[in-house]
Backbone as JSON Lines, residues from 0, in Angstrom:
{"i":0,"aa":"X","n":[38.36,-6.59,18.45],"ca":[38.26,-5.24,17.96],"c":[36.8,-4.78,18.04]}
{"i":1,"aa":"X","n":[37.06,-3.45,18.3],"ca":[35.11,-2.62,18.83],"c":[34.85,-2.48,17.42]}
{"i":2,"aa":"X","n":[33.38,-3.02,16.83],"ca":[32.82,-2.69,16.07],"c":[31.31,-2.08,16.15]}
{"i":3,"aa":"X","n":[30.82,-1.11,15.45],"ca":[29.69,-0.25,16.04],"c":[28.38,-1.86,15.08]}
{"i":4,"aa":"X","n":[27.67,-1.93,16.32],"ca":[26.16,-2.53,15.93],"c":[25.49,-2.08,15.2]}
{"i":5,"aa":"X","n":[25.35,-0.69,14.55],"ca":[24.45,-0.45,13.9],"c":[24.95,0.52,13.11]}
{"i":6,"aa":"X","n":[24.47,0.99,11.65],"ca":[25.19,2.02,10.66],"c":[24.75,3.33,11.27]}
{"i":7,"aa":"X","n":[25.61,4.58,11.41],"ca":[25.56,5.77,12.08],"c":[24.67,6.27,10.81]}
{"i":8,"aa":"X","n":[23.93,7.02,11.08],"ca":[22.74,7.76,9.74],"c":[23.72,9.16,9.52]}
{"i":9,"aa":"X","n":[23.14,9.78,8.78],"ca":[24.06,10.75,8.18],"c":[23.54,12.17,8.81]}
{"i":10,"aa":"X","n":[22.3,11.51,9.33],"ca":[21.76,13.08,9.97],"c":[23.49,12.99,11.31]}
{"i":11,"aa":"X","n":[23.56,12.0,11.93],"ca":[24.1,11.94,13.13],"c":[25.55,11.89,12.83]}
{"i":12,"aa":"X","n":[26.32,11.85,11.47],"ca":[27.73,12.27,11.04],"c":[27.62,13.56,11.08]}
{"i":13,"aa":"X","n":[26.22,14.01,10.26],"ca":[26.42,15.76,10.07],"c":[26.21,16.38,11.39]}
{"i":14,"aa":"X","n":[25.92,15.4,12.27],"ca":[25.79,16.54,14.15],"c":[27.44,16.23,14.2]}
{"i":15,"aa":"X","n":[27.76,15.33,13.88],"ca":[29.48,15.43,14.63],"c":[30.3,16.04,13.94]}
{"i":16,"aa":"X","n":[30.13,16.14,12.37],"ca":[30.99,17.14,11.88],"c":[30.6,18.28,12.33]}
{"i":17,"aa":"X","n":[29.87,18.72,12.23],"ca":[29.59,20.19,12.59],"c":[30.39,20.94,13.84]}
{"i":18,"aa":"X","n":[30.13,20.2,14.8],"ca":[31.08,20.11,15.69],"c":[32.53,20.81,15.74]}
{"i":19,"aa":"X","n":[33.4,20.16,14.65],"ca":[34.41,20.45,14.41],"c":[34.73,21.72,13.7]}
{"i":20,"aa":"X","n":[33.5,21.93,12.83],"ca":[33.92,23.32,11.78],"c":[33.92,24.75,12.87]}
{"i":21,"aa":"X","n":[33.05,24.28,13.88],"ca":[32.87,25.42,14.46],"c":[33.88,25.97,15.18]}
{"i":22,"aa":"X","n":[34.9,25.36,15.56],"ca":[36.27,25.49,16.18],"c":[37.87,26.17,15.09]}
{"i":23,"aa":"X","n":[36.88,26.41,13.94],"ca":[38.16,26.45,12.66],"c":[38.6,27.78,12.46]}
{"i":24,"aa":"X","n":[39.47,28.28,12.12],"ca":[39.99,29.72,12.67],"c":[40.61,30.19,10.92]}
{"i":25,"aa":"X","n":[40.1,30.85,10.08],"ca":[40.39,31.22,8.85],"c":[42.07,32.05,9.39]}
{"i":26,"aa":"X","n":[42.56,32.66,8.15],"ca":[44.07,32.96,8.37],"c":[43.33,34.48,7.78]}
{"i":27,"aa":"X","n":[42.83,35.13,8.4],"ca":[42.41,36.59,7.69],"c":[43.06,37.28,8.72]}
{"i":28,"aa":"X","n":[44.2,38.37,8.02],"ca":[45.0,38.82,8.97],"c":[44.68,40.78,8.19]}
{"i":29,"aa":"X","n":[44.61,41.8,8.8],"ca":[44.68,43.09,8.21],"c":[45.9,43.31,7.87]}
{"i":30,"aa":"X","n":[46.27,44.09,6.2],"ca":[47.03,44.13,5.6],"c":[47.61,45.67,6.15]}
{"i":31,"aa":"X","n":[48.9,45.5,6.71],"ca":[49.82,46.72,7.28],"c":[49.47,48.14,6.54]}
{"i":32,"aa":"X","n":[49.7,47.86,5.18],"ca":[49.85,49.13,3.87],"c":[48.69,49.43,3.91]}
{"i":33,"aa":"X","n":[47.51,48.79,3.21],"ca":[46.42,49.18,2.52],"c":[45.4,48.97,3.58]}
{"i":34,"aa":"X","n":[45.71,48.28,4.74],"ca":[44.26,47.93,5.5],"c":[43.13,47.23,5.45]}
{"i":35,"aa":"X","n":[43.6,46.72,3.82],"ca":[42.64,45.47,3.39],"c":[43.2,44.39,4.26]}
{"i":36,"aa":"X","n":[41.58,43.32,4.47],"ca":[41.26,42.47,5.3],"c":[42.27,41.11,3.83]}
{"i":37,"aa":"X","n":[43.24,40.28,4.04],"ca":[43.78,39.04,3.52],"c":[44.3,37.92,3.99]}
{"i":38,"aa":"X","n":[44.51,37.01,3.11],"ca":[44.63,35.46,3.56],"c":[46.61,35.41,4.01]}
{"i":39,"aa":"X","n":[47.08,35.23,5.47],"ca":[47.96,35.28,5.65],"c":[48.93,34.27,5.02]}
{"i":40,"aa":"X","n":[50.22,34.58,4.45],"ca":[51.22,34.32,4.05],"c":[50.65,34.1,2.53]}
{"i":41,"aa":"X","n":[49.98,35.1,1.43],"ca":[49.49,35.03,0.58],"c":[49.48,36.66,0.01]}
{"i":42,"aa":"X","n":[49.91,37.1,-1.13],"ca":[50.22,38.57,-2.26],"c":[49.41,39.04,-1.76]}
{"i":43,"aa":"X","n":[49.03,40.43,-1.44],"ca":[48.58,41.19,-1.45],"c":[48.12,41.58,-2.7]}
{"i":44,"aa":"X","n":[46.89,41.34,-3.29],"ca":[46.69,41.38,-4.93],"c":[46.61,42.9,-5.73]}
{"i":45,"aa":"X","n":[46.05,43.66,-4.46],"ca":[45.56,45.24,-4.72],"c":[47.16,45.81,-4.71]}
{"i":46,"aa":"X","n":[48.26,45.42,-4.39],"ca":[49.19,46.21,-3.92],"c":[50.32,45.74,-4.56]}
{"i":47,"aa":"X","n":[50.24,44.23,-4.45],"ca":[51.25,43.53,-4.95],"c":[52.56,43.36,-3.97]}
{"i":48,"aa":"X","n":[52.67,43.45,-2.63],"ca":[53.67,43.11,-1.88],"c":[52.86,42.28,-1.31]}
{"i":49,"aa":"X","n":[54.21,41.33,-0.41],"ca":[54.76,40.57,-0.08],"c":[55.94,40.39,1.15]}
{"i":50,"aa":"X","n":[55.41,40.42,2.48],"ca":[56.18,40.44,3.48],"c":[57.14,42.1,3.09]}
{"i":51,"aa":"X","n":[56.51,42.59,2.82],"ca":[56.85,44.03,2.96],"c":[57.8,44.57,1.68]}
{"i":52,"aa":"X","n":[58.09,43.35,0.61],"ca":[58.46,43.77,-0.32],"c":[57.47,43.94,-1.59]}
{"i":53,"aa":"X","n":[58.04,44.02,-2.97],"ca":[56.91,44.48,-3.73],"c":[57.91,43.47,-5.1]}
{"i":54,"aa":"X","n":[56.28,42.39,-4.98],"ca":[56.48,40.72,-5.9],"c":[56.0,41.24,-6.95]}
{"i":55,"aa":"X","n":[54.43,42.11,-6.98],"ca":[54.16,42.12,-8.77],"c":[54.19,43.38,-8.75]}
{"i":56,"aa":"X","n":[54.06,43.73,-9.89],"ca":[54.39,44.92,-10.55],"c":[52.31,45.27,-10.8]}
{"i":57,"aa":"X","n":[51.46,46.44,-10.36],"ca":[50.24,46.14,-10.69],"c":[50.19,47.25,-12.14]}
{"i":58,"aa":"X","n":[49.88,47.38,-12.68],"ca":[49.58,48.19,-13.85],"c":[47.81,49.25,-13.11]}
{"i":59,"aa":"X","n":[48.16,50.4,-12.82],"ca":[47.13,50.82,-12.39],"c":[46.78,52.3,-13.67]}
């Protein structure tokens, strides 16, 4: 079995993670109704729908 010769330093984990974050794609989708910018498959908090129905009730 391959084992590494020497301990990887952390400067040289944080070059390879980095790597990866930069490829990461958030779920921010524009909201149909209001046009607010939100996290897909998640309430609409200002509005209170939900795949086009209406989950909370907002007290405005």
């Amino acid at each position: 079995m391959a084992v590494p010769k020497r301990k990887q330093s952390p400067s040289r984990t944080g070059m390879r993670r980095g790597q990866n974050s930069k490829y990461t794609v958030k779920n921010i989708v524009e909201d149909k109704k209001s046009g607010e910018y939100r996290l897909s498959h998640h309430i609409d908090l200002k509005t209170g729908f939900y795949k086009g129905r209406q989950v909370l009730d907002i007290e405005e």
